[in-house]
C-alpha positions as CSV (number, residue, x, y, z in Angstrom):
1,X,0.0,0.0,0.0
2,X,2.9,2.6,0.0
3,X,2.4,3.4,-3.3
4,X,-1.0,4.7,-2.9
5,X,0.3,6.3,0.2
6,X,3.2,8.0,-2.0
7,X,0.6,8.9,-4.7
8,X,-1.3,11.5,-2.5
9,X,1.8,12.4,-0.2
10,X,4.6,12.9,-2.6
11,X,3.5,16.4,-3.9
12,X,6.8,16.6,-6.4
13,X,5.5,13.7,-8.4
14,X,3.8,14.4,-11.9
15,X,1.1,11.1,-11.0
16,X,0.4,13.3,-7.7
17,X,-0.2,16.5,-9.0
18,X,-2.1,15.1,-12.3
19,X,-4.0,13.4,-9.6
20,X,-4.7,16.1,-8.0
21,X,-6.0,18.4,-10.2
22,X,-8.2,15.7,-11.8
23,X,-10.4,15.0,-8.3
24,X,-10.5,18.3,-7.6
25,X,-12.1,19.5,-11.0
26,X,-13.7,16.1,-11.4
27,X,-15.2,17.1,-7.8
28,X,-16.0,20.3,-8.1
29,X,-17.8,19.8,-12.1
30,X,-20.0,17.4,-10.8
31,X,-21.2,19.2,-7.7
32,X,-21.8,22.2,-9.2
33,X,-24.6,20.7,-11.4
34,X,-26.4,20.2,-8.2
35,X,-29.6,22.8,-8.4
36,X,-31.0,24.3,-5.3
37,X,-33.9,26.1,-6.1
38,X,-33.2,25.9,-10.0
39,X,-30.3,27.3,-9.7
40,X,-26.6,26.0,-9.8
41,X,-23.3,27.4,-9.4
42,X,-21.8,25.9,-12.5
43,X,-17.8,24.9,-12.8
44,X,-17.3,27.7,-10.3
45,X,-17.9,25.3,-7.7
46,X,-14.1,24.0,-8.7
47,X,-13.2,26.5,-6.3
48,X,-14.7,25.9,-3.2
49,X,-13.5,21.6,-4.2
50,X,-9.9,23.0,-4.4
51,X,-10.9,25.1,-1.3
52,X,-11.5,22.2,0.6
53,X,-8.2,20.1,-0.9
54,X,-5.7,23.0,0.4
55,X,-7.4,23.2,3.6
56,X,-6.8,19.4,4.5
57,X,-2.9,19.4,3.1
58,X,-3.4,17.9,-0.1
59,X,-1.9,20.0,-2.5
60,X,1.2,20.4,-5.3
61,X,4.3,22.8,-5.3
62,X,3.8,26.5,-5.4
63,X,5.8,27.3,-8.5
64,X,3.4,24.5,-10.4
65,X,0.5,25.6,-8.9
66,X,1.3,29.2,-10.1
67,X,2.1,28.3,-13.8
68,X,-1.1,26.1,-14.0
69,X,-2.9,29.2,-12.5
70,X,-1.4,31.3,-14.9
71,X,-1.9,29.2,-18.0
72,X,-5.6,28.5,-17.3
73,X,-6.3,32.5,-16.6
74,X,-4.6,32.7,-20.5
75,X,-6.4,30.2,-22.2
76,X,-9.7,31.6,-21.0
77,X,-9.7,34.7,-21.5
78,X,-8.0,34.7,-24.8
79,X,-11.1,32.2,-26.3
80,X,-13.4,34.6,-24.0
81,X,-11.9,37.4,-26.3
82,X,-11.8,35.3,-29.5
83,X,-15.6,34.6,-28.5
84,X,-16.6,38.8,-27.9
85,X,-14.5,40.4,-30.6
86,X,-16.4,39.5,-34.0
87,X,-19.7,41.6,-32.0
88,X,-17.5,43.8,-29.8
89,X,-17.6,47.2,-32.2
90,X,-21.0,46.8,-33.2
91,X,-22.4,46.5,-30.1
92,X,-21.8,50.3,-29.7
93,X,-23.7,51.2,-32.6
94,X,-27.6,52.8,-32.4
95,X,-29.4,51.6,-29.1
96,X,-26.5,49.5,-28.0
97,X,-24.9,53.1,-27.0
98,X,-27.6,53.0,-24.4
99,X,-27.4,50.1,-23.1
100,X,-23.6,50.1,-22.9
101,X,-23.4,53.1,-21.0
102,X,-26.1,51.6,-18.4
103,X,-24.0,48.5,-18.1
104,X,-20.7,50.7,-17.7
105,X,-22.7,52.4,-14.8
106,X,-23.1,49.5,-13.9
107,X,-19.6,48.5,-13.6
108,X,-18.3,51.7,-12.1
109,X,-21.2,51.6,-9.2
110,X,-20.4,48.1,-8.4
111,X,-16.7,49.5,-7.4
112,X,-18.1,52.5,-6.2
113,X,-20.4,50.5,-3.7
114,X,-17.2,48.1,-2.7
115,X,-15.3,50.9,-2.1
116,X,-17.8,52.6,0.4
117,X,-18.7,49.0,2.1
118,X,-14.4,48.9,3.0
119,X,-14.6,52.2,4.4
120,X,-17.9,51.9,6.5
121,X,-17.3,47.9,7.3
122,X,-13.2,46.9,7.1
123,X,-10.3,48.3,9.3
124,X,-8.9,51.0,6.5
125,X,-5.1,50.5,8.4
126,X,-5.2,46.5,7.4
127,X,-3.2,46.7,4.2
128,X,-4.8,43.2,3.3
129,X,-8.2,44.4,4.0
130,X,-8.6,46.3,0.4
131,X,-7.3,43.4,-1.9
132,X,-10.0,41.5,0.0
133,X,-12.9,43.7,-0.8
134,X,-11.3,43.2,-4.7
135,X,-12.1,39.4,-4.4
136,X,-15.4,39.8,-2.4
137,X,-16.1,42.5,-5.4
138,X,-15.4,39.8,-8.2
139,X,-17.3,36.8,-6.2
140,X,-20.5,39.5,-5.9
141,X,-20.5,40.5,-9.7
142,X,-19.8,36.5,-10.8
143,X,-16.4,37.4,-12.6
144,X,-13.6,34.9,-12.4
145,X,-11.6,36.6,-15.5
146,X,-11.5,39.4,-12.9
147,X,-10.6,37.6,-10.3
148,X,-7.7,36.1,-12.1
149,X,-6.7,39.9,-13.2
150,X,-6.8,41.3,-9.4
151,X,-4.9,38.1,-8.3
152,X,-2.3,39.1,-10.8
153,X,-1.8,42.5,-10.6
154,X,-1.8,41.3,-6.6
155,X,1.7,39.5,-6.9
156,X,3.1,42.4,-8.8
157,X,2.1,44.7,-5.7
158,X,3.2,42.6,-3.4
159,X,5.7,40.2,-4.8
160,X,5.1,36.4,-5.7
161,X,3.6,34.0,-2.6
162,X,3.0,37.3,-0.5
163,X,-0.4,38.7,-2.2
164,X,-3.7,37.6,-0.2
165,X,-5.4,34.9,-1.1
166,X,-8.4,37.1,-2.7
167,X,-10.2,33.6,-3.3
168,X,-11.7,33.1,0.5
169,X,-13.3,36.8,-0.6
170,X,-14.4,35.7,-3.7
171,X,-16.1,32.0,-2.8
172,X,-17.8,33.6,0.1
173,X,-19.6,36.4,-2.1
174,X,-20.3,34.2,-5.4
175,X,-23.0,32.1,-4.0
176,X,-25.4,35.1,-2.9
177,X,-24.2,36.7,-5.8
178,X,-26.0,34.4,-8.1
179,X,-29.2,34.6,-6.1
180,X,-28.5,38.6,-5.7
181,X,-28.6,39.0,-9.4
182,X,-31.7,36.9,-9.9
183,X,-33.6,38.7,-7.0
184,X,-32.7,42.4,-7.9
185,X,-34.1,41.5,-11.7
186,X,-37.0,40.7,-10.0
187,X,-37.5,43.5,-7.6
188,X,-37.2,46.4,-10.5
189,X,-40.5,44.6,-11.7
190,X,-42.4,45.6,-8.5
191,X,-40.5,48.9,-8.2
192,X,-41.9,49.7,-11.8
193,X,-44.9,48.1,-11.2
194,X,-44.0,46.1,-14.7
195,X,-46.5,44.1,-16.2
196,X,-45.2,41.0,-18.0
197,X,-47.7,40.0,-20.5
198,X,-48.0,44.0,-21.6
199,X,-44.0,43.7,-22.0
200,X,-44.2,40.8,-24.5
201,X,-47.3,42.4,-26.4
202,X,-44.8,45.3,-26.7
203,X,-42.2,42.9,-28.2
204,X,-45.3,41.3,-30.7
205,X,-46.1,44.7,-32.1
206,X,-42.4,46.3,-32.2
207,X,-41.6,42.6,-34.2
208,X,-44.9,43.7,-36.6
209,X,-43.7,46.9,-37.2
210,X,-40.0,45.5,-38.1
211,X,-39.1,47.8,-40.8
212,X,-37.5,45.1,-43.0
213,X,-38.2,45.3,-46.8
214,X,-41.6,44.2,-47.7
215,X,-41.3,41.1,-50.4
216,X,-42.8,41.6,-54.1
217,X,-43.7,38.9,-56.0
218,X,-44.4,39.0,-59.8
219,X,-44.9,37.5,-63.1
220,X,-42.8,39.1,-65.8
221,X,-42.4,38.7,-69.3
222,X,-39.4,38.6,-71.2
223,X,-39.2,41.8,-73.5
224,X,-35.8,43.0,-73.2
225,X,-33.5,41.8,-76.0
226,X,-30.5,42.6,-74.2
227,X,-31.8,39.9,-72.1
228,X,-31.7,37.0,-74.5
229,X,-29.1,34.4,-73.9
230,X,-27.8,35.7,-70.9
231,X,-28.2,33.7,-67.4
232,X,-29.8,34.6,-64.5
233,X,-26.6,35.3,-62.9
234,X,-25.6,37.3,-65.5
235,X,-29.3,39.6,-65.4
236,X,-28.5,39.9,-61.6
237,X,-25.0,41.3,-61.5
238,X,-26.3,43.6,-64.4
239,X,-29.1,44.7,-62.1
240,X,-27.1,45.4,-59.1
241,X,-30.1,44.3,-56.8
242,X,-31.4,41.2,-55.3
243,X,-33.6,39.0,-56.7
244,X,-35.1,35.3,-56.6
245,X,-36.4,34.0,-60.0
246,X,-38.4,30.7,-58.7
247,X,-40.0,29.8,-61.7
248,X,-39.2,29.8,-65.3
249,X,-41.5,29.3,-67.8
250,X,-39.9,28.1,-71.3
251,X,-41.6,26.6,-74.6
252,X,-44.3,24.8,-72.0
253,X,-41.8,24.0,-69.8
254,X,-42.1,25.4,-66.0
255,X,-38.9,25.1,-64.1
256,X,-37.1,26.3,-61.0
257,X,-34.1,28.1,-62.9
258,X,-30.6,28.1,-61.2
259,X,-27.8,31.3,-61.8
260,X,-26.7,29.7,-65.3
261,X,-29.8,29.0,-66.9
262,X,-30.1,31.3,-70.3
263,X,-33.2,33.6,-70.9
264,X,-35.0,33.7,-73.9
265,X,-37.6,36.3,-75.2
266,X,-41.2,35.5,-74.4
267,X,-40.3,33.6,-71.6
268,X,-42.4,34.3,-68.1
269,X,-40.5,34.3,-65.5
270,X,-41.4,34.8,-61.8
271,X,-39.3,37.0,-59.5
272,X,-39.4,37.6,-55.6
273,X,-37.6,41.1,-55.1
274,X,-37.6,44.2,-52.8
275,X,-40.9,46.0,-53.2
276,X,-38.3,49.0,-53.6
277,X,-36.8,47.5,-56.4
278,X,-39.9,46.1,-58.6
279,X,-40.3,48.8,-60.8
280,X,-36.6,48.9,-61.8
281,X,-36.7,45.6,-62.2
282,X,-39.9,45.2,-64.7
283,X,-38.6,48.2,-66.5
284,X,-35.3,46.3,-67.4
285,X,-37.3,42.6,-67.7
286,X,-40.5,43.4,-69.1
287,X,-44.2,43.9,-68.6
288,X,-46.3,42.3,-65.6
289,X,-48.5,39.6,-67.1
290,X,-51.2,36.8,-65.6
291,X,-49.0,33.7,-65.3
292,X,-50.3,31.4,-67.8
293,X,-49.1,28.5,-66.0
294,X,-50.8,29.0,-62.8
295,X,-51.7,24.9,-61.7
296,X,-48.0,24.1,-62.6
297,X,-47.1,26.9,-60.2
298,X,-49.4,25.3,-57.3
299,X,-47.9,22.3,-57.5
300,X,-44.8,22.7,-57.7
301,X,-44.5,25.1,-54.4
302,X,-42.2,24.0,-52.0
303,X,-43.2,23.1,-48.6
304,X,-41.9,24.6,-45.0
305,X,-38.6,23.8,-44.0
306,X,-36.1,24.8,-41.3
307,X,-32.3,24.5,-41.9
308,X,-29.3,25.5,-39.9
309,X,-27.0,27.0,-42.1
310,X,-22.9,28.1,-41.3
311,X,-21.6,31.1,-43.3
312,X,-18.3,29.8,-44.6
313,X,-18.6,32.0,-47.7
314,X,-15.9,34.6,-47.3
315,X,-18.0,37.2,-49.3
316,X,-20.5,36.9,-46.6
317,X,-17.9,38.3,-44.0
318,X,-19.1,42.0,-42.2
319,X,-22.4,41.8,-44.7
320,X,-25.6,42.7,-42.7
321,X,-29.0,40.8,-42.1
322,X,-30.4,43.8,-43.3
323,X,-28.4,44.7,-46.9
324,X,-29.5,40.8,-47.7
325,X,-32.8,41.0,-48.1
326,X,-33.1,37.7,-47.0
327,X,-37.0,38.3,-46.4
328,X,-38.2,40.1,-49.4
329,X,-35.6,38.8,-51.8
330,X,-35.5,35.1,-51.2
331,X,-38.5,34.4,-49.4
332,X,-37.2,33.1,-45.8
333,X,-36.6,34.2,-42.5
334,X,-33.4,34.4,-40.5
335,X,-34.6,33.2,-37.0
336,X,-31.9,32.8,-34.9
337,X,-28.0,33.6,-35.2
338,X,-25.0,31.2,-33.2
339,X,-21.7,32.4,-32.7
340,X,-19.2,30.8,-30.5
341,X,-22.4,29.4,-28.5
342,X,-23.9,32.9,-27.8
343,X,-27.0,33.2,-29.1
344,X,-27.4,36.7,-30.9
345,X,-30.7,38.9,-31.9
346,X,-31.1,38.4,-36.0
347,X,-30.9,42.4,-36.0
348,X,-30.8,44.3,-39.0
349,X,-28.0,45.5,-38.0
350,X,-26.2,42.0,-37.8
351,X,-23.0,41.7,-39.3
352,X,-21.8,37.9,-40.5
353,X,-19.0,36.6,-39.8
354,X,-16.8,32.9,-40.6
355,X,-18.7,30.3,-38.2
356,X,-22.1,32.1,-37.9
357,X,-25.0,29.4,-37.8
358,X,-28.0,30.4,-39.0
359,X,-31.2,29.2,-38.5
360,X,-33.3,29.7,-41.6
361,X,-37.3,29.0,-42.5
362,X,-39.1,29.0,-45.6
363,X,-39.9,27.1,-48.5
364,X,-37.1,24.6,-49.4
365,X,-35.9,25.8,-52.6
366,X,-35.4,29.2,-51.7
367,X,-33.8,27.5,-47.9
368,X,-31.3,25.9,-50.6
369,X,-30.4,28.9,-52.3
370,X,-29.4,30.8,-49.4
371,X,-27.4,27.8,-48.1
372,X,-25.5,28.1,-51.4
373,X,-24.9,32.1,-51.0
374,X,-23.9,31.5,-47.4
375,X,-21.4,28.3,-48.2
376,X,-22.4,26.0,-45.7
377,X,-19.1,23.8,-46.1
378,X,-19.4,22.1,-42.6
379,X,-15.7,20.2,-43.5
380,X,-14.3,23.5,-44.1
381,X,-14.5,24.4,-40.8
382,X,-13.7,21.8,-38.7
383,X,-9.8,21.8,-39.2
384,X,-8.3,23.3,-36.0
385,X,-6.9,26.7,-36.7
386,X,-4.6,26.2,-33.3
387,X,-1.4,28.5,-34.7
388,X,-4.0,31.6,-34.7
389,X,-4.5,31.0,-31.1
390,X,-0.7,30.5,-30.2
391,X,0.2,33.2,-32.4
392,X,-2.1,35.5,-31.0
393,X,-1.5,34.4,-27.3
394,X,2.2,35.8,-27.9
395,X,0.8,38.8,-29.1
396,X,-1.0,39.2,-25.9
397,X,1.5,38.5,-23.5
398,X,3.9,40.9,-25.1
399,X,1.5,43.5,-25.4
400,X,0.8,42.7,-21.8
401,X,3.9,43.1,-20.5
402,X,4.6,47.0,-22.1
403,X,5.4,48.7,-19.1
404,X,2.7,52.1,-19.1
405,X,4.6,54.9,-16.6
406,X,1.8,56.9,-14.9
407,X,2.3,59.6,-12.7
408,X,1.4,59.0,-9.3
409,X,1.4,54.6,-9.4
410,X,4.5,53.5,-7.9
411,X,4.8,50.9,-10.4
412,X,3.7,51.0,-13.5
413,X,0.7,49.6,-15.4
414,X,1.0,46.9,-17.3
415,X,-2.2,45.1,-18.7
416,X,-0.6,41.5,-17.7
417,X,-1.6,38.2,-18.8
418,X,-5.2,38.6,-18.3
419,X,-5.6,42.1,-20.3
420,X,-3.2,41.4,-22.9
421,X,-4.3,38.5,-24.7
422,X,-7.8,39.7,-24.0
423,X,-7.5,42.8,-25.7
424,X,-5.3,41.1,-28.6
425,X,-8.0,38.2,-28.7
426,X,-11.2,40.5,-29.7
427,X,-8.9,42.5,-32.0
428,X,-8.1,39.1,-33.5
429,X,-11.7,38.0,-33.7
430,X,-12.7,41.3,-35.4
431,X,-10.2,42.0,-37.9
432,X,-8.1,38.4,-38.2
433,X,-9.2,37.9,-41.6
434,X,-7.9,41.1,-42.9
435,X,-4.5,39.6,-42.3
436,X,-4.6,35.9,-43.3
437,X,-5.4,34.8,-39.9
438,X,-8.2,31.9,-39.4
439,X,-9.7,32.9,-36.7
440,X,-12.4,30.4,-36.4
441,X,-12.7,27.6,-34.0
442,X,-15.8,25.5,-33.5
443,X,-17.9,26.3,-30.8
444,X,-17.2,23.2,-28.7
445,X,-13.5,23.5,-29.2
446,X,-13.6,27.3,-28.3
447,X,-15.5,26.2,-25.0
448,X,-13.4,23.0,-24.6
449,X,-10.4,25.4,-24.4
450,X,-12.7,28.0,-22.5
451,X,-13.3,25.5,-19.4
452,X,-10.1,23.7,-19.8
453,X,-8.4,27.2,-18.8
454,X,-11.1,28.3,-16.3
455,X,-11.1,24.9,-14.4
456,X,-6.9,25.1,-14.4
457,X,-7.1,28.4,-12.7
458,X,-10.0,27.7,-10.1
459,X,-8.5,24.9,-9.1
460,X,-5.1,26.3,-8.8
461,X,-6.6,29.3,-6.8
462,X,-8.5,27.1,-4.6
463,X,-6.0,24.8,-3.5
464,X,-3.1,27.7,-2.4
465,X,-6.3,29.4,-0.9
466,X,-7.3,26.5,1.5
467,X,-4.5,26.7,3.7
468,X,-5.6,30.1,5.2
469,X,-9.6,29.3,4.4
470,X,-10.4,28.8,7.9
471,X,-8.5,31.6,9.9
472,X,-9.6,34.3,6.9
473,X,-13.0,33.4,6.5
474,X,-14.6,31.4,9.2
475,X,-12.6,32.7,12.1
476,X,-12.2,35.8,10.4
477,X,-14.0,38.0,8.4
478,X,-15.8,35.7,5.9
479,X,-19.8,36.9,7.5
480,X,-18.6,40.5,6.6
481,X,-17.3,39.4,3.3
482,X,-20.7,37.7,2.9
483,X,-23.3,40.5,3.3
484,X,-21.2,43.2,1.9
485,X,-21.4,41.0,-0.9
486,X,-24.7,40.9,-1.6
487,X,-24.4,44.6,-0.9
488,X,-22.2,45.1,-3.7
489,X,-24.5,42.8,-6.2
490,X,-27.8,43.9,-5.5
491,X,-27.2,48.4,-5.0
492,X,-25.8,49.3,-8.4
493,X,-29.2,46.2,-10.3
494,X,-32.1,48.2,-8.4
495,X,-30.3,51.8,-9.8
496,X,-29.0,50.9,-12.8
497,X,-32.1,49.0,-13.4
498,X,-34.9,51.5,-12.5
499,X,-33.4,54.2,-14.7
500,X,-33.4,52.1,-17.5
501,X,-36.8,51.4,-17.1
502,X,-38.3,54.5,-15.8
503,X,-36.0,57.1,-17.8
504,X,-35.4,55.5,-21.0
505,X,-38.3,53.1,-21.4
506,X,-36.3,49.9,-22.2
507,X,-38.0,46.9,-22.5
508,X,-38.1,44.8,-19.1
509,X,-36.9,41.8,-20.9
510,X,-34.1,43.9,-22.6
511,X,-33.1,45.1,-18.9
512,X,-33.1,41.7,-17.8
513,X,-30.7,40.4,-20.6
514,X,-28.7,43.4,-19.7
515,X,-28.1,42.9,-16.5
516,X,-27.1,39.1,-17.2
517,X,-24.9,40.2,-19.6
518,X,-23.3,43.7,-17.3
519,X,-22.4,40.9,-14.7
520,X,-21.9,37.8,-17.4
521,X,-23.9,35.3,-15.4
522,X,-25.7,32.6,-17.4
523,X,-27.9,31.7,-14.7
524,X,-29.3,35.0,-14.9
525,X,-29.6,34.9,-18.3
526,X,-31.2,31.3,-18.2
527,X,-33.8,32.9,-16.1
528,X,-34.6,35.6,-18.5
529,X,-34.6,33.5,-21.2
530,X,-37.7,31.3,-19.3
531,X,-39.2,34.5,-18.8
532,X,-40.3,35.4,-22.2
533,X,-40.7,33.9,-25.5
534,X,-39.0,36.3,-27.7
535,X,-35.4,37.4,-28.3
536,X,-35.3,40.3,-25.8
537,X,-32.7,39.0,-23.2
538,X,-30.9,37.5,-25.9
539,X,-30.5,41.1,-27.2
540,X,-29.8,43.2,-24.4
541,X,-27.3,40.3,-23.0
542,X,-24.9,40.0,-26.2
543,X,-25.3,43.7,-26.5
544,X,-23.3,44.3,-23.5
545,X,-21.5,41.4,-22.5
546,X,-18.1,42.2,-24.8
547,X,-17.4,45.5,-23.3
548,X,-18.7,44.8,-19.6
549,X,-16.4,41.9,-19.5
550,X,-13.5,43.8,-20.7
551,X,-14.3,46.3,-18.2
552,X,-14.6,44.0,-15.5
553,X,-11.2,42.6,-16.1
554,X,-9.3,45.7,-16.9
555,X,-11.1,47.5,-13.7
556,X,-9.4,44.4,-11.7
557,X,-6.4,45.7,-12.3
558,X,-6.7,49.4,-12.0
559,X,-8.3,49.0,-8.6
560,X,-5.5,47.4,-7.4
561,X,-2.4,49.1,-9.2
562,X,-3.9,52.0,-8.2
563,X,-5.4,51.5,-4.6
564,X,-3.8,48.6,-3.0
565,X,-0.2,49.5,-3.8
């Protein structure tokens, strides 16, 4: 038996610390699916498993731990950034401005609050009490990227193995943070006096009044000699507009033409087109007529169907919903957008990019055609494009490591491994294909990565936490960390929250999605999403989710460069 008893004892050994690290995620993934009340903590609960491993002695080397720590914070939030950045610049555009700038309040209150619960609550002469408040902050607004940014900037305050183990704060605020969240979304309804089903009829008649081209459908005859012999392809790229011929009628023929088939004169074709761009287009076809082959027409109609399309046509890269004409031109609706797992609003203003899946209805046919304009080349995409990542993980950590003098810090700023590849990653996302880069990775490998990085780092932080869990935070000040927590969550929701709804008339739903996203916790978002039918959370969640959790990371690190030094 002394080579079990080695296994968890000798803490040098590779078998021991792989060991290790596998019960405690193992642990701490399978307890967090628990639900209590509906609601679960998720992989978070990692954490508290490696919590509980430090605080009974098994743990791993402090120079390992710190590199696994380190690599994990990397690795998730550079797929975090590669995940934001194609959506990150638009969501500033029109009534994302709005919303933006409530979620940044957002942000800046939540500090704001933390810093007025230290003063009121915490011994201001503790130097350890303020880094403290930092993790209690990060546990209150469910942010580990943040976390893993304080903890960083932490070790270059006070040098490596002396910061404070930010982590006790952090697991003892997370818990009511979730439930915080939840229950200040809830209590802006009653402060409003909202009334749900008087929301979603709002929703109904905003979606009736969506200002996308009306479709026009017509029978025209041939006329134009110019036309004669040339393909449809060939008539469309002449045109400069978009249109759908479905049915071609030729010598007592009907059939459904394709973009080579040759026009001839007297032929009666049938287009679907922009109701803006009909009359340009009879002009340059021909006359309107009665379609003479009206039964053949009937049965020949395409039935229903629903299709999940990727966009792996590169001419489809940046285009918007809107400039497509999806609706009016080609007779189908664009339901639902994926990207990277996030859900998005099919907007308008929607811009496609590489990966986009697309959930399409409408009559098969025309279902096909767009399939074709979109590319829909699954095997395309499934090559890993791991040198992008690599590649752009150096970039970050360089850029991370520029030392930025500023007058007044007595060391200077540096955006570190957390802000560094996060900022290179949506940069990457956004503009990688302008310079060869592949930025694409499947949604399962992006979040296979994604957890792979965030498990690495919770574990890591739990286990060197648990040593000190029980004098910090039990014998300590872990009931103060607990309540000024749910201070912290639930203040800046009911303000933030009742202006948006009071002063510029947002859509409850929309708030809701917005608040998920300002403190980028899926369980809220889950509950939003049961809340209504329609898209609204969606919306106001993807909206603001890039830029809040880019501010929540890169406010980590001011806050303590700045205050705790």
């Amino acid at each position: 038996m002394d080579w079990l008893i080695n296994l968890f004892t000798t803490q040098d050994s590779v078998a021991h610390i792989a060991l290790l690290y596998s019960l405690v995620i193992a642990v701490g993934v399978l307890l967090g699916k628990i639900k209590i009340g509906g609601i679960s903590l998720g992989v978070t609960f990692v954490l508290f498993a490696g919590i509980v491993a430090g605080h009974v002695g098994f743990t791993a080397p402090t120079p390992i731990l710190s590199f696994l720590q380190d690599f994990g914070l990397i690795l998730f939030v550079f797929c975090i950034g590669l995940q934001v950045g194609p959506g990150f610049f638009e969501s500033f555009k029109k009534g994302g401005v709005t919303l933006n700038l409530l979620a940044t309040a957002t942000v800046l209150l939540n500090v704001l609050v933390m810093f007025a619960c230290y003063y009121i609550f915490f011994d201001t002469s503790n130097r350890v009490n303020l880094p403290m408040m930092v993790g209690t902050l990060y546990g209150a607004v469910t942010n580990t990227p943040g976390l893993g940014a304080a903890n960083e900037a932490l070790t270059s305050v006070f040098g490596a193995g002396k910061a404070p183990q930010i982590a006790n704060g952090y697991a003892c605020a997370y818990p009511l943070g979730v439930l915080g969240i939840i229950g200040a979304t809830i209590a802006i309804r009653y402060i409003t006096r909202t009334n749900l089903k008087e929301e979603e009829e709002k929703l109904n008649e905003a979606e009736e009044e969506n200002p996308h081209a009306k479709p026009h459908a017509m029978t025209l005859k041939v006329t134009n000699a110019y036309i004669a012999g040339r393909t449809l392809q060939e008539i469309s790229d002449f045109l400069n507009r978009d249109i759908v011929c479905t049915h071609l009628f030729h010598d007592g023929e009907l059939t459904t033409p394709l973009k080579d088939t040759v026009f001839e004169m007297g032929d009666e074709a049938h287009i679907v087109c922009a109701e803006a761009d009909a009359e340009a287009i009879k002009a340059f076809i021909g006359p309107e007529v009665e379609a003479s082959w009206k039964e053949a027409d009937e049965k020949s109609k395409s039935p229903l169907v629903s299709k999940r399309i990727i966009v792996t046509n590169p001419k489809m890269n940046g285009k918007t919903l809107g400039k497509m004409h999806f609706s009016s031109v080609y007779g189908v609706n664009v339901t639902r957008i994926s990207r990277q797992g996030m859900d998005l609003f099919a907007s308008r203003d929607h811009h496609f990019h590489i990966g986009d899946r697309v959930l399409v209805v409408g009559p098969e046919d025309n279902v096909n055609r767009v399939a074709d304009l979109m590319g829909n080349s699954v095997k395309s995409l499934n090559a890993p494009n791991i040198a992008t990542i690599f590649i752009g993980i150096i970039i970050g950590i360089l850029f991370g490591s520029i030392p930025l003098a500023i007058p007044g810090m007595p060391v200077p700023l540096k955006l570190g491994i957390a802000g560094g590849p996060l900022i290179i990653a949506i940069l990457i996302g956004r503009f990688g294909y302008r310079i060869k880069l592949v930025t694409y990775t499947t949604t399962s490998a992006n979040m296979m990565l994604r957890e792979i990085g965030l498990v690495l780092f919770l574990a890591s932080v739990g286990i060197k936490a648990g040593a000190g869990f029980w004098e910090t935070v039990v014998a300590g000040d872990g009931l103060k960390y607990v309540y000024t927590g749910f201070i912290i969550t639930v203040v800046p929701i009911l303000i933030i929250g009742t202006i948006a709804r009071l002063k510029y008339k947002f859509n409850y739903f929309t708030i809701m999605g917005m608040i998920a996203g300002t403190y980028t916790d899926p369980p809220a978002l889950a509950y939003a999403n049961a809340s209504c039918s329609k898209e609204a959370p969606a919306v106001g969640y993807s909206t603001v989710y890039p830029l809040s959790m880019f501010l929540r990371i890169f406010a980590a690190q001011i806050i303590v460069l700045f205050f705790c030094s």
